[in-house]
C-alpha positions in Angstrom: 50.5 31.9 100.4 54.0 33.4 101.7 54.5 33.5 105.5 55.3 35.8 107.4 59.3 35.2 108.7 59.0 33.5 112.3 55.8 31.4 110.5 58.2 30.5 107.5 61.3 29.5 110.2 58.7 27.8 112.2 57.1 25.1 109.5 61.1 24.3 108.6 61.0 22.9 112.3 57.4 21.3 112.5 58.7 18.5 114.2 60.6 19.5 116.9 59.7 20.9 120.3 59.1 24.4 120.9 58.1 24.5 124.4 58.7 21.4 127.3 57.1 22.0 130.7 56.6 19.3 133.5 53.1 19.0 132.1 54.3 18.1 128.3 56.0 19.4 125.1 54.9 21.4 122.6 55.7 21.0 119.0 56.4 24.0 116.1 53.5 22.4 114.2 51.0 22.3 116.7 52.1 26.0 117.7 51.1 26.2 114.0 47.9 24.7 114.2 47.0 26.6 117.2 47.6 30.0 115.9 45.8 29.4 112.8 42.9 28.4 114.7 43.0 31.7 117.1 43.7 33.8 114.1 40.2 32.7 112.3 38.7 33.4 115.9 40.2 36.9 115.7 39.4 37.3 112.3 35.2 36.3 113.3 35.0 35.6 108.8 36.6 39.0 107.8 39.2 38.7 105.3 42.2 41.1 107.0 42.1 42.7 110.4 44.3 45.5 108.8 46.7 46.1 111.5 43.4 46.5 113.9 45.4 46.4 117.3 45.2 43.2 119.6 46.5 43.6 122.9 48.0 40.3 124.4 48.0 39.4 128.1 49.9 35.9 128.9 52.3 34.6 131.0 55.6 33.4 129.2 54.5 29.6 126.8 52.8 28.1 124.1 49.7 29.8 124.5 51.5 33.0 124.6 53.1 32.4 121.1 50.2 30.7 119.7 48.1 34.2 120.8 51.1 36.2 119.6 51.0 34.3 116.2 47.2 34.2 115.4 46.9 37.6 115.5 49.8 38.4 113.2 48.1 35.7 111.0 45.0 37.6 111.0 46.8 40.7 110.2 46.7 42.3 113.4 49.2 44.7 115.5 50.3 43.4 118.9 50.0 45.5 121.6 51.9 43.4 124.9 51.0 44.3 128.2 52.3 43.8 131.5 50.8 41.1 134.1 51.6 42.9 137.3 50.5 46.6 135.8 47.7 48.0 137.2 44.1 49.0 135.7 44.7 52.6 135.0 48.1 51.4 133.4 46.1 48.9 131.4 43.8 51.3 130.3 46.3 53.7 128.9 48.1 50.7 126.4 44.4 50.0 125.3 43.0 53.3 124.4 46.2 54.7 123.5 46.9 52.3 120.9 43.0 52.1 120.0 43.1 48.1 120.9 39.9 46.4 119.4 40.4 43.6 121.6 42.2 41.8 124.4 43.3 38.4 123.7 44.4 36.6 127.4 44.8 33.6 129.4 41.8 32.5 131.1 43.0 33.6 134.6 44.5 37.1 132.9 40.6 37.5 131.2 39.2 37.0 134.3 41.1 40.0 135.9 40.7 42.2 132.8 37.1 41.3 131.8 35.5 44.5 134.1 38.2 47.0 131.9 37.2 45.3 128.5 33.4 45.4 129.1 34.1 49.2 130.6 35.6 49.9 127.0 34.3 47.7 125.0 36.6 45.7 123.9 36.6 41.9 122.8 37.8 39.5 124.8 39.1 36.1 123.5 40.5 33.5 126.3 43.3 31.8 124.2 42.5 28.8 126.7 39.4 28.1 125.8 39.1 25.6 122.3 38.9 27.2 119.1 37.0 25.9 115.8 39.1 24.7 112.7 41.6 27.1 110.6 39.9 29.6 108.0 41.6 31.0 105.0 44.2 33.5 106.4 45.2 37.2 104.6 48.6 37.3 102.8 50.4 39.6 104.6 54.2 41.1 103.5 57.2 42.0 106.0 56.6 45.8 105.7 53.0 45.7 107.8 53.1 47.2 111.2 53.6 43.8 113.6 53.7 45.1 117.1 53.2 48.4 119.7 55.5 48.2 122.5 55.2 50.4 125.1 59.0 52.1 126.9 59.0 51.9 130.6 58.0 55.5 130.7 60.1 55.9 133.7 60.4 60.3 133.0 56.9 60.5 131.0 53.6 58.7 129.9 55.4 55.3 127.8 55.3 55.9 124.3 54.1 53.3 122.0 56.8 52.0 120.0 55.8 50.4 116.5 58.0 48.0 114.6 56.9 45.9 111.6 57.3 42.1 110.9 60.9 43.5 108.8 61.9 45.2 111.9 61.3 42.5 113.9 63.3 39.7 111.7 66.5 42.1 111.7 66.9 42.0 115.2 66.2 38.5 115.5 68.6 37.5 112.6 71.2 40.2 114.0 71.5 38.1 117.2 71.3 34.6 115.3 74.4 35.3 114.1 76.1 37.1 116.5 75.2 34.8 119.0 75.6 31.2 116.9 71.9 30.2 118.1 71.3 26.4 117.0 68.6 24.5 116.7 69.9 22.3 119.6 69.9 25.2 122.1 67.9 25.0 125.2 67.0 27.7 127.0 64.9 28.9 130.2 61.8 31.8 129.3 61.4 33.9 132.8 62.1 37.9 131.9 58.5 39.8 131.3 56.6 39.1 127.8 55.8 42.9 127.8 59.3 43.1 127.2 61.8 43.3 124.1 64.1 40.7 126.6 61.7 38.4 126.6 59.7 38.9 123.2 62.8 38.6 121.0 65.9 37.8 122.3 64.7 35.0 124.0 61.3 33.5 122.7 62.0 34.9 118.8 65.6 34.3 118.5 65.0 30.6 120.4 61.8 29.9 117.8 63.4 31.6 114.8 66.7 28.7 115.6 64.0 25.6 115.8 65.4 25.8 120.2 63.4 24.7 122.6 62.0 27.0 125.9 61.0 25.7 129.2 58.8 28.8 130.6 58.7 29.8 133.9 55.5 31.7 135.3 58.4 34.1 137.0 61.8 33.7 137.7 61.4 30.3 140.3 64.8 30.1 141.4 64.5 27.0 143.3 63.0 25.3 140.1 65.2 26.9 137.7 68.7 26.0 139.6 67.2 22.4 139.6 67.2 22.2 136.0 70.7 23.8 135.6 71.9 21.0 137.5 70.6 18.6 135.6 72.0 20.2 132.2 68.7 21.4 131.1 70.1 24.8 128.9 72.5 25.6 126.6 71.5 29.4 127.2 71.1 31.8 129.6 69.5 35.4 129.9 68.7 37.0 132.5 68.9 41.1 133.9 71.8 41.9 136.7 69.5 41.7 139.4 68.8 37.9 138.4 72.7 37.3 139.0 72.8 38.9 141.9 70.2 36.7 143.6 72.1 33.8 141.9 75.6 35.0 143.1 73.6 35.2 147.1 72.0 31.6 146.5 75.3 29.9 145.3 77.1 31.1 148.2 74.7 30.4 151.2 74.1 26.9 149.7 76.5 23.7 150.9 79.3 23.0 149.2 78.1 19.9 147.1 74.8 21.2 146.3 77.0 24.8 145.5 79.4 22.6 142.9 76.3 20.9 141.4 74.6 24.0 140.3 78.3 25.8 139.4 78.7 22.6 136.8 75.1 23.0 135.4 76.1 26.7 134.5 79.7 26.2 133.8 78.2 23.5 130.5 76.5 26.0 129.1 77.4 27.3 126.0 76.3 31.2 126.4 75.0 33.7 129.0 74.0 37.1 128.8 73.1 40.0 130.8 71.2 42.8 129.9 68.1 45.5 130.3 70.2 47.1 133.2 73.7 47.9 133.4 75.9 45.3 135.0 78.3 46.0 137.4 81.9 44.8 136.8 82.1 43.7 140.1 78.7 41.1 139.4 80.5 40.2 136.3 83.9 39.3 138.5 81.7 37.8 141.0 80.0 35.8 138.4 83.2 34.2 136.3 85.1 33.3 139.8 82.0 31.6 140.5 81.2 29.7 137.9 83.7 30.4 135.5 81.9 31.8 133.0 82.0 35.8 131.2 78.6 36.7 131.0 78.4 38.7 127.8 77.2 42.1 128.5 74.7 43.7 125.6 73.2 46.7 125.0 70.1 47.6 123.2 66.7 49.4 124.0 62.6 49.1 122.7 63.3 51.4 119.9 66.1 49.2 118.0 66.6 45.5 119.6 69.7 45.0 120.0 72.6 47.1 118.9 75.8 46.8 120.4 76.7 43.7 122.2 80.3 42.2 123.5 81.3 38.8 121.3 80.4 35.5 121.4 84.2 34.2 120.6 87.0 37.0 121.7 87.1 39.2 125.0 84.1 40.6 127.0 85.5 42.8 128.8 83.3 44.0 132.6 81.6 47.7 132.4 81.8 47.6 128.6 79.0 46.6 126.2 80.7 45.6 123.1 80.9 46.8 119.7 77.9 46.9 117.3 76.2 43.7 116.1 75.8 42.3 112.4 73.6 44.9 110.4 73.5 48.0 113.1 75.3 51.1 112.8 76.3 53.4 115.7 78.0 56.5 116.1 78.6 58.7 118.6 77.4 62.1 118.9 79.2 65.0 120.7 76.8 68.0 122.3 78.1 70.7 120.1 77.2 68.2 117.1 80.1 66.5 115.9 80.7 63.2 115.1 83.0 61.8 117.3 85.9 59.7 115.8 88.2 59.8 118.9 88.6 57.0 121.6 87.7 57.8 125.0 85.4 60.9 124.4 82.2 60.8 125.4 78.7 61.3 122.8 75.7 60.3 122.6 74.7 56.8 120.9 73.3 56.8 117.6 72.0 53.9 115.5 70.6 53.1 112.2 69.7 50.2 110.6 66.8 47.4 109.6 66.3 46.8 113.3 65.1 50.7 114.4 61.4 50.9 114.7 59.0 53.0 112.4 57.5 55.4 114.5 56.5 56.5 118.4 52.5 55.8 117.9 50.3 58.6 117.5 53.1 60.9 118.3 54.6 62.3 115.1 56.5 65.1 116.7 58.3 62.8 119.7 59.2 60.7 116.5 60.8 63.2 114.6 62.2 64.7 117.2 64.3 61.4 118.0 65.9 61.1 114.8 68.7 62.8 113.2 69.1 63.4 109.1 69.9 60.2 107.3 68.0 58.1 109.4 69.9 58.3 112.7 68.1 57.5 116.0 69.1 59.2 119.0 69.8 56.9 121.8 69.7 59.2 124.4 72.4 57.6 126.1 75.7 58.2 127.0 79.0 55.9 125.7 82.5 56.4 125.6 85.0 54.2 123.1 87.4 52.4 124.5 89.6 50.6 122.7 87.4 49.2 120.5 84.3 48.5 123.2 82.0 50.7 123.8 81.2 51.8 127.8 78.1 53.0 128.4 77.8 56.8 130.9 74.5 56.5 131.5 71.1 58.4 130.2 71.7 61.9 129.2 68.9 63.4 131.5 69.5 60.8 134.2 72.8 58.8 134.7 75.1 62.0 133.4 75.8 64.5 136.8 77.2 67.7 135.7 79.0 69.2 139.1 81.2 71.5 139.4 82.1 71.7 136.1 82.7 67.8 135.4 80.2 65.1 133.1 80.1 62.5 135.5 78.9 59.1 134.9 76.5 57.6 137.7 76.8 54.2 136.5 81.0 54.9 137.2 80.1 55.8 140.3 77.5 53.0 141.2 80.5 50.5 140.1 82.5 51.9 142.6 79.9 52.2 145.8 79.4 48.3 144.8 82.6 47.4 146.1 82.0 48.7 149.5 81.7 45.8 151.9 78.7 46.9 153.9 76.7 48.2 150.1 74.2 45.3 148.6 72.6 47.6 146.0 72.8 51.7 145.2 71.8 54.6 142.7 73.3 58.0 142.3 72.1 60.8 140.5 72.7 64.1 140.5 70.2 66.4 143.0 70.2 70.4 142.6 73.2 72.2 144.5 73.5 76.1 144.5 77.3 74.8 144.8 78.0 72.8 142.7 74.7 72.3 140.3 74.4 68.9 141.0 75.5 67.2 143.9 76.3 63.5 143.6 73.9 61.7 145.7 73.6 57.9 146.6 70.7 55.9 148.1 72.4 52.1 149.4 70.8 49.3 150.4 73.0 47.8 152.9 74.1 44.1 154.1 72.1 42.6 156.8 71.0 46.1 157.7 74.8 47.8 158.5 74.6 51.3 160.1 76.4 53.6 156.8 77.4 57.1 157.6 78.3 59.8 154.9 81.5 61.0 156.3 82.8 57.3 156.2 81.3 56.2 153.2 83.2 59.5 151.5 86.3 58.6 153.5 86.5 55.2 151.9 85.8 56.1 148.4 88.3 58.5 148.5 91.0 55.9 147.7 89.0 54.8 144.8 86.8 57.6 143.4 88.4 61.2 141.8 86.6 63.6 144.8 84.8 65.1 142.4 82.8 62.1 142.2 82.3 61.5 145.7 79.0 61.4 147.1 78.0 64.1 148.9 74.7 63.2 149.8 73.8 59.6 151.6 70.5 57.9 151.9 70.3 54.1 153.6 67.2 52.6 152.5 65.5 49.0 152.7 65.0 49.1 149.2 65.5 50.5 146.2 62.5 51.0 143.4 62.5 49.0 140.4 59.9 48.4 137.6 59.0 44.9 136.1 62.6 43.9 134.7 63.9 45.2 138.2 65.7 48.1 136.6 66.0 51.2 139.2 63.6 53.7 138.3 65.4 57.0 138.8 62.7 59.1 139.0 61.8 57.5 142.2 65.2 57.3 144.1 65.1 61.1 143.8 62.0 61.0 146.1 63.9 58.7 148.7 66.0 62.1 149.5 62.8 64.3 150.7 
């Protein structure tokens, strides 16, 4: 019976470990074993769930992949969904989707039991021991694999669909633009609701035969213990991750400071990505610990798609050029194609990596693709030589005052540098002026007192004054969503 691609990758590795925690390791073929047992659970003696939708609620580990795997064994669609997320938000995934069941951990069933019986929906605890393996369907690449719902930081999230093909582009995309071995290590933290965490960490890692020590969350205390004692090849984590990383390596003594530095400075490869990272983290970082992160670029719709290089220059604020298999163009407003460095478009991409369909929403599908196959990003880049720089989303990080296209994400870059700013977001508010006015909301350092007529005083030496803020707002905190991305939407409420 032909496998489906991660099962086929996985038996050439049945051996080795897939998974080490302090309580054990976890071998490919007993991941194997597992998931064939949970898919003839799922499947209860029919022959083919059909792409019937199984939503999957598990923290980051074996079980997780075992879950993950059963039900693409049965011939089920996964439908991921978020620990933390609350039970309306639940809800939605599961009836939006049409989820059958709910396969979770036993302390995950326990919390989503009430919702499921409410529905009625199965519930399997992937915990709990399952019977021997049953005859499994043949299945083919082409069948639908997995419903992943967008942040839906401007609107209810969309349910994005990508088959078992999709899926293995993006993973094989990154294999080789990233060199992933079969000796890589590498530490499992970011959300499994998540395209971070679902491929480019826990796919990519399993597709190479790697091993993953999971973390429940991101443990920092834990986790910089293991990079001390060599534990990863591999990094990946979002900029707000490095921050904290950048605060703890500085408040700690020096020795334990230089231990830690040499634990990051052996490993082969880190990344950054899900959120824009400012050149100034990336500076911070490499004086630090002397290594470039490499800065990607890629959304829920298409994996990955543009991403700086493993071997040659990654260059701060930029996010590469495209990755094996993955076109992109740019797109200019009035429709052309834009062939030209350093003028500004929208990002398109096509290729084996760019999902199917929005579910249930034909016309928010068409309406995001261009003739020939072209998906529209909707955000902003620029060219420059060579790399491309992302602007920012075309509804949210793109200010038009006065005239100008201005890039939030240039102007957040710049704020970061002020001595008294920890964190910021700008966006454009309505001005009878000027349209928009650029706006910023700062969190400051150890609570410093920030006034707008300095704050626009000092960027003045550093910012065109087109793009100086004209609105200020100090707050504690800024609002984020589970991969600690700034929700836009939100700041805009901070200004009243």
């Amino acid at each position: 019976m032909p496998d489906l691609p991660l099962i086929a990758r996985a038996r050439a590795h049945a051996a080795s470990v897939a998974f080490r925690t302090p309580q054990g390791a976890t071998t490919y073929q007993e991941l194997l074993d597992r998931s064939a047992a949970l898919a003839t659970v799922l499947l209860a003696g029919a022959a083919d769930l059909q792409e019937a939708r199984v939503a999957l609620l598990a923290p980051a580990g074996a079980a997780y992949v075992a879950a993950q795997w059963g039900l693409w064994r049965a011939g089920a669609v996964k439908v991921p969904i978020c620990l933390t997320a609350t039970e309306p938000e639940w809800e939605y995934a599961l009836t939006d989707s049409g989820a059958s069941a709910v396969m979770a951990d036993a302390a995950s069933a326990r919390k989503i039991a009430p919702l499921c019986a409410r529905l009625g929906l199965r519930l399997i605890d992937i915990d709990a021991p399952a019977g021997p393996a049953g005859k499994l369907p043949e299945l083919t690449p082409a069948r639908r694999a997995m419903i992943l719902y967008t942040s839906g930081t401007t609107s209810k999230p969309k349910g994005v669909v990508t088959t078992h093909a999709h899926i293995a582009a993006q993973i094989e995309s990154l294999i080789q633009a990233w060199e992933w071995q079969a000796t890589d290590r590498i530490p499992l933290f970011l959300p499994m609701h998540h395209i971070h965490g679902i491929i480019n960490v826990t796919s990519c890692a399993l597709w190479a035969g790697a091993t993953i020590e999971p973390f429940a969350k991101f443990d920092q205390p834990a986790i910089l213990e293991r990079v001390k004692a060599d534990a990863y090849t591999l990094f990946m984590a979002v900029p707000t991750i490095y921050v904290k990383l950048i605060q703890a390596l500085e408040a700690a003594p020096a020795a334990e400071r230089a231990a830690i530095v040499g634990g990051f400075q052996r490993m082969r490869l880190m990344v950054s990505g899900s959120a824009a990272l400012p050149a100034s983290v990336h500076e911070q970082w490499t004086t630090l610990t002397s290594q470039k992160l490499l800065e990607r670029y890629g959304m829920t719709e298409i994996g990955m798609a543009i991403s700086n290089p493993l071997r040659g220059e990654r260059r701060p604020g930029a996010v590469g050029q495209a990755l094996p298999g993955v076109e992109v163009r740019l797109k200019a407003e009035n429709g052309d194609i834009i062939t030209a460095e350093d003028t500004p478009g929208e990002i398109q991409v096509r290729g084996p990596n760019v999902f199917t369909e929005y579910w249930g929403k034909p016309a928010a599908t068409a309406e995001s693709f261009e003739a020939g196959g072209w998906y529209r990003t909707g955000d902003m880049a620029v060219l420059e030589t060579g790399y491309y720089r992302i602007m920012g989303r075309l509804s949210v990080d793109i200010i038009k005052s006065g005239g100008y296209k201005l890039s939030a994400l240039e102007i957040e870059a710049a704020l970061l540098e002020h001595p008294d700013i920890a964190e910021c977001a700008v966006l454009g508010l309505p001005d009878d002026t000027w349209g928009e006015a650029v706006s910023a909301a700062v969190v400051t350092k150890n609570g410093a007192e920030l006034a707008l007529p300095a704050l626009r005083e000092w960027c003045k030496s550093r910012l065109s004054v087109y793009k100086v803020p004209q609105r200020l707002v100090v707050v504690k905190e800024l609002p984020r969503n589970a991969m600690g991305k700034v929700t836009k939407p939100a700041v805009r409420g901070l200004f009243g």
